[in-house]
N, CA, C and O atoms as a DFTB+ gen file, in Angstrom:
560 C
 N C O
     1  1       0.846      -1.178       0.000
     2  2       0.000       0.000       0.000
     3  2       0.887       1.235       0.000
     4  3       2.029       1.260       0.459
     5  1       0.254       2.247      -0.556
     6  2       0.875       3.451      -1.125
     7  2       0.772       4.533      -0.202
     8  3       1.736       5.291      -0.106
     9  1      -0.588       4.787       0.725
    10  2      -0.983       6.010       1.216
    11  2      -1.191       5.844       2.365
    12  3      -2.031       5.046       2.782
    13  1      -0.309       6.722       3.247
    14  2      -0.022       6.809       4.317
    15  2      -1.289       6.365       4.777
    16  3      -1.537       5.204       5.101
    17  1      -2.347       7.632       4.806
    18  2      -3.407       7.452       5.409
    19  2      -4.586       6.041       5.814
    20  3      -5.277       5.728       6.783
    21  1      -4.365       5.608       4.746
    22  2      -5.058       4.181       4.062
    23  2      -4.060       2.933       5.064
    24  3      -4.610       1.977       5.611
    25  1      -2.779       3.153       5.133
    26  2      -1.887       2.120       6.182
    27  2      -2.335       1.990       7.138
    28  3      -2.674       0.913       7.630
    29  1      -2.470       3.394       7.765
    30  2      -3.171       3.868       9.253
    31  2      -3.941       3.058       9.524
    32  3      -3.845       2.117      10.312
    33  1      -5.078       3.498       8.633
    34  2      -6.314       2.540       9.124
    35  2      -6.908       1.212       8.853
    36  3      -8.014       0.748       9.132
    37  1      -5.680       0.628       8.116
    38  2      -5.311      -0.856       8.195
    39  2      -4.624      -1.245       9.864
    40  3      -4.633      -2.211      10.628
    41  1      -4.118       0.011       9.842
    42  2      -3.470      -0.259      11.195
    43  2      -4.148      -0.719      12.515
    44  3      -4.145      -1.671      13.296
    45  1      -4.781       0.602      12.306
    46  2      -5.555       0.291      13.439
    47  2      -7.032      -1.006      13.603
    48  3      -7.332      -1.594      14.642
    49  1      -7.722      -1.150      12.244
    50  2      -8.749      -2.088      12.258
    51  2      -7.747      -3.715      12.592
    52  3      -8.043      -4.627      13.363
    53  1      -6.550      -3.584      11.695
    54  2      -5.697      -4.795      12.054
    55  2      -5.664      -5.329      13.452
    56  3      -5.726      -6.446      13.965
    57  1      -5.545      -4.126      13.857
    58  2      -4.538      -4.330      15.764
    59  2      -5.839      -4.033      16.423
    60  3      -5.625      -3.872      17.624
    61  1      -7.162      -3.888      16.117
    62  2      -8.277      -4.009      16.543
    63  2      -8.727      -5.916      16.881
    64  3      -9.000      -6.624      17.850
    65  1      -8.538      -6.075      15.115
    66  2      -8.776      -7.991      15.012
    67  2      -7.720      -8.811      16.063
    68  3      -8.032      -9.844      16.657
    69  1      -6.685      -8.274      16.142
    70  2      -5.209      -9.008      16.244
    71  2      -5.470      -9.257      17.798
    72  3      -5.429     -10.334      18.393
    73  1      -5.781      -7.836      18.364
    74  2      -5.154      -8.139      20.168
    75  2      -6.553      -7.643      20.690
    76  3      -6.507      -8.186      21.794
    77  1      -7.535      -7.116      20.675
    78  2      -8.531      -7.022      21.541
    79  2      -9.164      -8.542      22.003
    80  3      -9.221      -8.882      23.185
    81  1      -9.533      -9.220      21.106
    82  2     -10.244     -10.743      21.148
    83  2      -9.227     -10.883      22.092
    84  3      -9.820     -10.915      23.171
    85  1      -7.925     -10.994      22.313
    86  2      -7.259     -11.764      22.648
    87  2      -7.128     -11.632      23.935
    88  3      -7.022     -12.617      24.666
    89  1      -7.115     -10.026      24.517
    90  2      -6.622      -9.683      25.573
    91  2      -7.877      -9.587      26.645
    92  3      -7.791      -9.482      27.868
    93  1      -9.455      -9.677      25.565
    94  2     -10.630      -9.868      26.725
    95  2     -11.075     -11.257      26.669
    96  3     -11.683     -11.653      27.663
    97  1     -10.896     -12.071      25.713
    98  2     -11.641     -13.316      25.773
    99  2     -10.551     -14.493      26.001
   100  3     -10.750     -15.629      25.572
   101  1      -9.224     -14.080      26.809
   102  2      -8.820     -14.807      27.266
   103  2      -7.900     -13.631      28.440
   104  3      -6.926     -14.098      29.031
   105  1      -8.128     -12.785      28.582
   106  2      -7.374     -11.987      29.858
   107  2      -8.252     -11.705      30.889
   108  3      -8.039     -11.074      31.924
   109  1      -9.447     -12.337      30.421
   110  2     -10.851     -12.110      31.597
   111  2     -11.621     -13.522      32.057
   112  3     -11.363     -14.583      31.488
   113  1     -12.309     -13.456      32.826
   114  2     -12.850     -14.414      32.844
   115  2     -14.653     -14.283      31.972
   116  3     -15.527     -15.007      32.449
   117  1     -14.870     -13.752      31.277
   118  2     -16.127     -13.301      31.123
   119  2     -16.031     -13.877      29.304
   120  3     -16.718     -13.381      28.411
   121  1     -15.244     -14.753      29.149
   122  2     -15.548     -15.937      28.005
   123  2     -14.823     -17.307      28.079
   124  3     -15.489     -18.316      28.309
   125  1     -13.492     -17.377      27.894
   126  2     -13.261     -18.435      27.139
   127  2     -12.974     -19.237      28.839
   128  3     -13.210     -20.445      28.868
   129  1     -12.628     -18.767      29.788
   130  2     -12.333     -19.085      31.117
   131  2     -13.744     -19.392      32.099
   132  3     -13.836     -20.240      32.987
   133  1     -14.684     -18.525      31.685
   134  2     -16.156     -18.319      32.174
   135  2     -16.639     -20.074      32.460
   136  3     -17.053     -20.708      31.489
   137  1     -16.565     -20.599      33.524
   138  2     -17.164     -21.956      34.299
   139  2     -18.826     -22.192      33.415
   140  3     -19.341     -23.263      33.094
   141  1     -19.341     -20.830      33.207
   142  2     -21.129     -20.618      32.610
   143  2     -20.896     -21.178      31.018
   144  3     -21.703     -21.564      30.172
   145  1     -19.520     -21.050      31.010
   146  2     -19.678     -21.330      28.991
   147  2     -19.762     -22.595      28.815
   148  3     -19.097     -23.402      29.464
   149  1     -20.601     -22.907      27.904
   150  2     -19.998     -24.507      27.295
   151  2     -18.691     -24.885      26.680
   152  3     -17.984     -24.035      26.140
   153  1     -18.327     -26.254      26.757
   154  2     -17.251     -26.042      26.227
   155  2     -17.076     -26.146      24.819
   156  3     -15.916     -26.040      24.422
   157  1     -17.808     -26.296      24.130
   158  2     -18.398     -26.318      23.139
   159  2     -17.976     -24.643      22.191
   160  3     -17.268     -24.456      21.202
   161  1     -18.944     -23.488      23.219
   162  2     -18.434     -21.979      22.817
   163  2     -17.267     -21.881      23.119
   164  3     -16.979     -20.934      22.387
   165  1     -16.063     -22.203      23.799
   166  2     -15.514     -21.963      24.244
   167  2     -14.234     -22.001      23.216
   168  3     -13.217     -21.339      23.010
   169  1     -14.874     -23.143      22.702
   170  2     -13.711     -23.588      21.479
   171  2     -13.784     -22.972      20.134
   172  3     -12.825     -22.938      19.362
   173  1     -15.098     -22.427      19.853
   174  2     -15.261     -21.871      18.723
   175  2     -14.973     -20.462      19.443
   176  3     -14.794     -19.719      18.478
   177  1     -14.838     -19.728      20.536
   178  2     -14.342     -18.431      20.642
   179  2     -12.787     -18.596      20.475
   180  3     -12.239     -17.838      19.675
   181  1     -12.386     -19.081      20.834
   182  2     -10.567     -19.311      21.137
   183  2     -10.330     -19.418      19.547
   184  3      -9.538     -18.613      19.058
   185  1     -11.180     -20.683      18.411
   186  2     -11.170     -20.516      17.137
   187  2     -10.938     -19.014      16.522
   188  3     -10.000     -18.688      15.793
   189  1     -11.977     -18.193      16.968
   190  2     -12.363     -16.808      16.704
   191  2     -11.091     -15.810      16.615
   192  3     -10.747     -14.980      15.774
   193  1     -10.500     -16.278      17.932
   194  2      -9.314     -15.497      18.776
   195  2      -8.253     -15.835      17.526
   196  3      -8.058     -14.886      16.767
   197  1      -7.584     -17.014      17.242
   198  2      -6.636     -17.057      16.720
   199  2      -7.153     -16.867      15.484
   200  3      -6.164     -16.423      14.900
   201  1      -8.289     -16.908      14.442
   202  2      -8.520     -16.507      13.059
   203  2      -8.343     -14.914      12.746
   204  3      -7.912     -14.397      11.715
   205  1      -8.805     -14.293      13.941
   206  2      -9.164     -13.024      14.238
   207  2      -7.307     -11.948      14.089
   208  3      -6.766     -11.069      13.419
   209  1      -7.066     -12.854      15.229
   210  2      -5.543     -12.101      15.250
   211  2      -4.477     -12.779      14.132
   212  3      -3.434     -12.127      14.184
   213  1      -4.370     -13.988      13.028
   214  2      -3.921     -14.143      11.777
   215  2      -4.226     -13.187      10.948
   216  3      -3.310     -12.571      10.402
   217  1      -5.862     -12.798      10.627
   218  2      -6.438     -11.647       9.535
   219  2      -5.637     -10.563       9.995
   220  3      -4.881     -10.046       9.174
   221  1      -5.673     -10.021      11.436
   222  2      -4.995      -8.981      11.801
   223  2      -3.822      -8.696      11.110
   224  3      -3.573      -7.796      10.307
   225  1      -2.795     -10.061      11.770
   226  2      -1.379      -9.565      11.128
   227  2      -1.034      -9.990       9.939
   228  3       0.080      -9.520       9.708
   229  1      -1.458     -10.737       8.914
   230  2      -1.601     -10.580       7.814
   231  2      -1.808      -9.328       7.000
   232  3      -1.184      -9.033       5.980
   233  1      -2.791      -8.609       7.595
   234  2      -3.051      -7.764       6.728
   235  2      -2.083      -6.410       6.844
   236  3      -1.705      -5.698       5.914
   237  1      -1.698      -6.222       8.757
   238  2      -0.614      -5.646       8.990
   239  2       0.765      -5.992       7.833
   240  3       1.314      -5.045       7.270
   241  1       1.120      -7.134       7.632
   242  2       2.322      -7.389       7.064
   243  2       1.740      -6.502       5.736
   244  3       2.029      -5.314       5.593
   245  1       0.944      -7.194       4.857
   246  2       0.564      -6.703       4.042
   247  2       0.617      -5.260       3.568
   248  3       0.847      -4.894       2.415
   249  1       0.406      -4.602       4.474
   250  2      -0.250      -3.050       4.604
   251  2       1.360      -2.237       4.755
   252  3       1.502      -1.086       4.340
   253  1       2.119      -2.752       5.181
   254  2       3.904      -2.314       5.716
   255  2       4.747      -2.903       4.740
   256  3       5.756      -2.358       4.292
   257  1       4.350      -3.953       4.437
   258  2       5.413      -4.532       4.049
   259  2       5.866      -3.614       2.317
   260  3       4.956      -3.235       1.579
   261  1       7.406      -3.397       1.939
   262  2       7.471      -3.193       0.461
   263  2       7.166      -3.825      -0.491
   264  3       6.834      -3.318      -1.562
   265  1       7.237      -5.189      -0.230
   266  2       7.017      -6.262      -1.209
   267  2       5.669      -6.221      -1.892
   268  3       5.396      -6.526      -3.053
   269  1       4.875      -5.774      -0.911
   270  2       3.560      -6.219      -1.073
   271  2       3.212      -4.215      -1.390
   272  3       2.134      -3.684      -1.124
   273  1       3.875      -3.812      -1.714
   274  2       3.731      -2.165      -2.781
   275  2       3.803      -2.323      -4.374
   276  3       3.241      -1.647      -5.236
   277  1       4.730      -3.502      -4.515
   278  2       4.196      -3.720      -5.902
   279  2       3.540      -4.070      -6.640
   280  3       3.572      -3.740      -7.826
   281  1       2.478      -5.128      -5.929
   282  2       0.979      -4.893      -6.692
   283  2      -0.166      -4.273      -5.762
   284  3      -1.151      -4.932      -5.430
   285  1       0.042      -2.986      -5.383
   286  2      -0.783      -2.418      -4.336
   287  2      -2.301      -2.266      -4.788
   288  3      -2.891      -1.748      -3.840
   289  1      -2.950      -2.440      -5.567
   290  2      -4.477      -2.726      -5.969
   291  2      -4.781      -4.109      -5.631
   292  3      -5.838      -4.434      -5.089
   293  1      -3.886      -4.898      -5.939
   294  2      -4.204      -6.606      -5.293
   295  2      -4.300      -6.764      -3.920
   296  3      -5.114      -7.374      -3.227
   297  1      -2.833      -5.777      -3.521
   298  2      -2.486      -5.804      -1.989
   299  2      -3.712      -5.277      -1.434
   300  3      -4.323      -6.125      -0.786
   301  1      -4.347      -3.963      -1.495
   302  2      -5.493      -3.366      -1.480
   303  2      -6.678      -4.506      -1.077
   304  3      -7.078      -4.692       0.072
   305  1      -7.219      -5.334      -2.458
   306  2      -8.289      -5.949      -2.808
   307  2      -8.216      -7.287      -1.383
   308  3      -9.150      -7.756      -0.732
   309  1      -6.976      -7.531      -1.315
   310  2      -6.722      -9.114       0.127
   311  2      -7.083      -8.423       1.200
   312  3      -7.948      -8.974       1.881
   313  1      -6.608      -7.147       1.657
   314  2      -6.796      -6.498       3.242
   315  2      -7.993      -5.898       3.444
   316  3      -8.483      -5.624       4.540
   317  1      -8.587      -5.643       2.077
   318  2     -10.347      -5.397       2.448
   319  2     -11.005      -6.219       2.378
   320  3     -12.133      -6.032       2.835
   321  1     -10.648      -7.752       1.703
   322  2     -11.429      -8.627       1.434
   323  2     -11.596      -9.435       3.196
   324  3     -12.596      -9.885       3.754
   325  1     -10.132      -9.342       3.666
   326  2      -9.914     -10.235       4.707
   327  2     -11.183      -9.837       5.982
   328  3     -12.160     -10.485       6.359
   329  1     -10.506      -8.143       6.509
   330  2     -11.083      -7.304       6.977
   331  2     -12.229      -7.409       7.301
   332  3     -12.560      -7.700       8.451
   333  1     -13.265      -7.135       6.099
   334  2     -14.097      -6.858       5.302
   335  2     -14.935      -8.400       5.687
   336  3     -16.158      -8.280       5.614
   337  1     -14.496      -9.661       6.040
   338  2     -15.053     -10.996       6.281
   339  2     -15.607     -10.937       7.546
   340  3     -16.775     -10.951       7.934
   341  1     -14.003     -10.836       8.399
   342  2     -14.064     -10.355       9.946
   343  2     -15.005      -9.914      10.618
   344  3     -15.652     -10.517      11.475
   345  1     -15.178      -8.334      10.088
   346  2     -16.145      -7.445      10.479
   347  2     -17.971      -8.186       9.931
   348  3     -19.082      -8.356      10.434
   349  1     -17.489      -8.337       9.045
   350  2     -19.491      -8.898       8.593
   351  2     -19.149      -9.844       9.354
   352  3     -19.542      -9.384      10.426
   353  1     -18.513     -11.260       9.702
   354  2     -18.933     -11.987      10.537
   355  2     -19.088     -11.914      11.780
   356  3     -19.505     -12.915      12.362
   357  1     -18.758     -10.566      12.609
   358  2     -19.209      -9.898      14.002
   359  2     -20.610      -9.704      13.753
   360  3     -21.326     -10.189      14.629
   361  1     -21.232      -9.105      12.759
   362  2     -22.910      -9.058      12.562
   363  2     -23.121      -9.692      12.253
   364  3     -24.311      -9.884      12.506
   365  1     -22.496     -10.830      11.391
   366  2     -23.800     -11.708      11.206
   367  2     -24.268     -12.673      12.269
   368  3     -25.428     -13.077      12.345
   369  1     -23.369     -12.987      13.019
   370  2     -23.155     -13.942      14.871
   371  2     -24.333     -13.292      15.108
   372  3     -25.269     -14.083      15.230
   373  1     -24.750     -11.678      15.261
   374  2     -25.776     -11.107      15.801
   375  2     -26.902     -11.157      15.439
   376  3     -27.710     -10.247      15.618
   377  1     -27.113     -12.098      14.937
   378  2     -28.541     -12.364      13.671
   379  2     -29.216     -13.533      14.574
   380  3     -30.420     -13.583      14.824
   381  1     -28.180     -14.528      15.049
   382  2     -28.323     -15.388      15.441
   383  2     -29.217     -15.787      16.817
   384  3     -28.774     -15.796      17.965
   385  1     -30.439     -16.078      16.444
   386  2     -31.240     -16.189      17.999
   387  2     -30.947     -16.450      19.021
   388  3     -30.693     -17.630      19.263
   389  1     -30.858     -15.478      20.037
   390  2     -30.088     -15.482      21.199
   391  2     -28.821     -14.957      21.260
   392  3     -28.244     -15.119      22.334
   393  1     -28.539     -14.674      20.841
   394  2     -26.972     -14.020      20.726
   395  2     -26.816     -12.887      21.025
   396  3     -27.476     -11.980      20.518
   397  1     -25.602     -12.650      22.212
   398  2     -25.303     -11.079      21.939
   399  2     -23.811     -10.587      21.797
   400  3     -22.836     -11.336      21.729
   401  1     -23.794      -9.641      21.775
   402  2     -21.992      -9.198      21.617
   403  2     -21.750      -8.581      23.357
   404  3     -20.681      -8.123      23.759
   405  1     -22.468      -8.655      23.834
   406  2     -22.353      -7.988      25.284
   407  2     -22.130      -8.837      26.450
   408  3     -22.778      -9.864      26.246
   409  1     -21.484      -8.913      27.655
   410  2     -21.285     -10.097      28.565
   411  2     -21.627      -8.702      29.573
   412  3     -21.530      -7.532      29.201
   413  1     -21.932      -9.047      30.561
   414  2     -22.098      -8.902      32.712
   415  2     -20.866      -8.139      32.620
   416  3     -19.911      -8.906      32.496
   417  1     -20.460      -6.659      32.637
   418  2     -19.448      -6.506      33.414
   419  2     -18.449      -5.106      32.082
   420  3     -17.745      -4.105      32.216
   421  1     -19.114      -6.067      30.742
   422  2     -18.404      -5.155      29.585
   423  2     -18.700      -3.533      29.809
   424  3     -19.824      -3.287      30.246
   425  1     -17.899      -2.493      29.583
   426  2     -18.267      -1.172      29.519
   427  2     -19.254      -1.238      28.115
   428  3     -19.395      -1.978      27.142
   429  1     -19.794      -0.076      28.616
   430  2     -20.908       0.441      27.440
   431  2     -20.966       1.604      27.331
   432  3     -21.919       2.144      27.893
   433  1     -19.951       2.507      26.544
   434  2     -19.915       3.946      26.922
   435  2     -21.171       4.008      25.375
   436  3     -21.220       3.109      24.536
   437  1     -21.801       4.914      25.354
   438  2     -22.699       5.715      24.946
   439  2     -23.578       4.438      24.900
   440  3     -24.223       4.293      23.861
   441  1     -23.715       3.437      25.913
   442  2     -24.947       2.140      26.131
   443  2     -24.725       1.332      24.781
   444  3     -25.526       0.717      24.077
   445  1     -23.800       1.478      24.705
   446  2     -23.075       0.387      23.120
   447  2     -21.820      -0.383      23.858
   448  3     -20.738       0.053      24.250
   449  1     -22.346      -1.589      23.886
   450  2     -20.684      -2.452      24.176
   451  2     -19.642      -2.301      23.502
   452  3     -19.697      -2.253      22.273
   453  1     -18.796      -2.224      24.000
   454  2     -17.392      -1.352      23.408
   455  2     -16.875      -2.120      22.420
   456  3     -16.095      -1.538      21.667
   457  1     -17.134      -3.485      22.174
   458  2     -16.656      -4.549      21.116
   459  2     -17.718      -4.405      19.952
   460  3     -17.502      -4.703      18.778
   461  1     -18.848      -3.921      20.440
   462  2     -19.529      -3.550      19.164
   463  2     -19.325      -1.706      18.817
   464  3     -19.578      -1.481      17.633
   465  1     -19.079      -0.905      19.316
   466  2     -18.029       0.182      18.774
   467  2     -16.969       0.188      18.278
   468  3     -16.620       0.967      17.391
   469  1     -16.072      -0.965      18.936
   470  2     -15.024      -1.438      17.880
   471  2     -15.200      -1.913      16.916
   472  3     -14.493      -1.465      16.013
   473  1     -16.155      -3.005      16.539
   474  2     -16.454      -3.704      15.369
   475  2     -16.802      -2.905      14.107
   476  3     -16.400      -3.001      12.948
   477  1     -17.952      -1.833      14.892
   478  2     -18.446      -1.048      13.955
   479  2     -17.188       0.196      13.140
   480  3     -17.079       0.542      11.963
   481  1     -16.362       0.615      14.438
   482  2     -15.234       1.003      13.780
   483  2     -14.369       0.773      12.728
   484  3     -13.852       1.506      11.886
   485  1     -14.327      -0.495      12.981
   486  2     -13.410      -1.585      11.702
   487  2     -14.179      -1.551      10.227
   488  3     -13.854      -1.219       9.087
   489  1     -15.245      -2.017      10.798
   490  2     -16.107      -2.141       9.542
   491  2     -16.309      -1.077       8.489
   492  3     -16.243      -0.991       7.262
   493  1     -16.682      -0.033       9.891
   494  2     -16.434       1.573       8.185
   495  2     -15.154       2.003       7.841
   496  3     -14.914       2.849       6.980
   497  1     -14.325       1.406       8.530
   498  2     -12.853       1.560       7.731
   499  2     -12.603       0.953       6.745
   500  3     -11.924       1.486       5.867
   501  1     -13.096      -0.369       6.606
   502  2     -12.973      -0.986       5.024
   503  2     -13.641      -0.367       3.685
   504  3     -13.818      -1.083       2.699
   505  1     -13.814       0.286       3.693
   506  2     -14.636       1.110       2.418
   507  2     -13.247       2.250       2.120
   508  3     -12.452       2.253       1.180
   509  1     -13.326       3.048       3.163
   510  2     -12.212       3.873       3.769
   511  2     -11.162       3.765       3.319
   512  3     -10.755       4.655       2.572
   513  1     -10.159       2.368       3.684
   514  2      -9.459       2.487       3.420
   515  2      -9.048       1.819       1.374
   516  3      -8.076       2.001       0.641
   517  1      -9.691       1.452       1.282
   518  2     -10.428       0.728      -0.072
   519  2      -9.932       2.261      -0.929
   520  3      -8.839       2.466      -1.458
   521  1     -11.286       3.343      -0.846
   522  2     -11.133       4.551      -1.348
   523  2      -9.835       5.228      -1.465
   524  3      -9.256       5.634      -2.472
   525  1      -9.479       5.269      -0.158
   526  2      -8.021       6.369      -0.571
   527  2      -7.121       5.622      -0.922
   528  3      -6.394       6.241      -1.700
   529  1      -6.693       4.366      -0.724
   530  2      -6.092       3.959      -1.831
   531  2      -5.867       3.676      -2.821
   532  3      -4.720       3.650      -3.266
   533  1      -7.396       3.233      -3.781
   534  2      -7.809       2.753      -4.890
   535  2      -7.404       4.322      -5.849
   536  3      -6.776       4.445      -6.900
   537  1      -8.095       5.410      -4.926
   538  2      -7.977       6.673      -5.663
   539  2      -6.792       7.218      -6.436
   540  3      -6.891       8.092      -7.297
   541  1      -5.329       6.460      -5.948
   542  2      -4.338       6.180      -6.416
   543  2      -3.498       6.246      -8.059
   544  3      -2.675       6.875      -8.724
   545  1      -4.503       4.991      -8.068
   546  2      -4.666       4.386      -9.348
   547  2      -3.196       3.365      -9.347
   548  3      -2.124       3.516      -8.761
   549  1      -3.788       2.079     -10.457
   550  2      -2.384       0.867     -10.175
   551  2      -1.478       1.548     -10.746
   552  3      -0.782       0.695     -11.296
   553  1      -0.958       2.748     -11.007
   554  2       0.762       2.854     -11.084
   555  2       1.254       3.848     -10.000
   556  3       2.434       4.179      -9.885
   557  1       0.141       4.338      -9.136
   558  2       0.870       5.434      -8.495
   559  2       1.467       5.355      -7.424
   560  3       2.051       6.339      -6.969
């Protein structure tokens, strides 16, 4: 990738996927540790955790790396595609009867669980960062 700006916010949606999952749904007890979970969820969250933080630094490498500047419209098209999976599969979990993104204990600043402010964060960054880079054009 070419534009500063557009790295950024690979950056940050990256290191959103990469280390949040990681540092609440296994640095707390309020999932993957939680005695109330099945073990069943437990395994498909920890699944979550490590798919979650691969997309992350993948797309980090991707997004830094030089190598991956020389086909920066391809490079582009993998880190929104990846992203871009991530984030819709945080909503679509929420479709799911009974389901929530919220646990006993999560902050809720403006009464929004903060993992769904993050999510939603990520998510309008993929368009975002899509645009200012694409705007580019493949030789620039």
């Amino acid at each position: 990738m070419k534009n500063k700006a557009a790295r950024i916010l690979v950056t940050i949606s990256a290191l959103i996927c990469a280390v949040t999952g990681a540092v609440i749904d296994l640095g707390t007890d309020t999932h993957v540790f939680n005695p109330e979970w099945p073990p069943h969820a437990k395994y498909h969250d920890v699944m979550y955790i490590f798919v979650s933080a691969g997309i992350g630094l993948v797309c980090l490498w991707l997004a830094w790396s030089k190598r991956a500047r020389v086909d920066h419209i391809l490079t582009l098209q993998i880190i929104t595609a990846l992203l871009g999976m991530l984030w819709v599969a945080f909503f679509v979990a929420l479709l799911v009867p009974g389901a929530s993104a919220a646990t006993p204990g999560m902050p809720q600043p403006l009464g929004i669980p903060v993992n769904v402010l993050s999510a939603v964060v990520g998510f309008l960054s993929v368009p975002l960062i899509y645009w200012l880079e694409a705007r580019r054009g493949p030789r620039a």
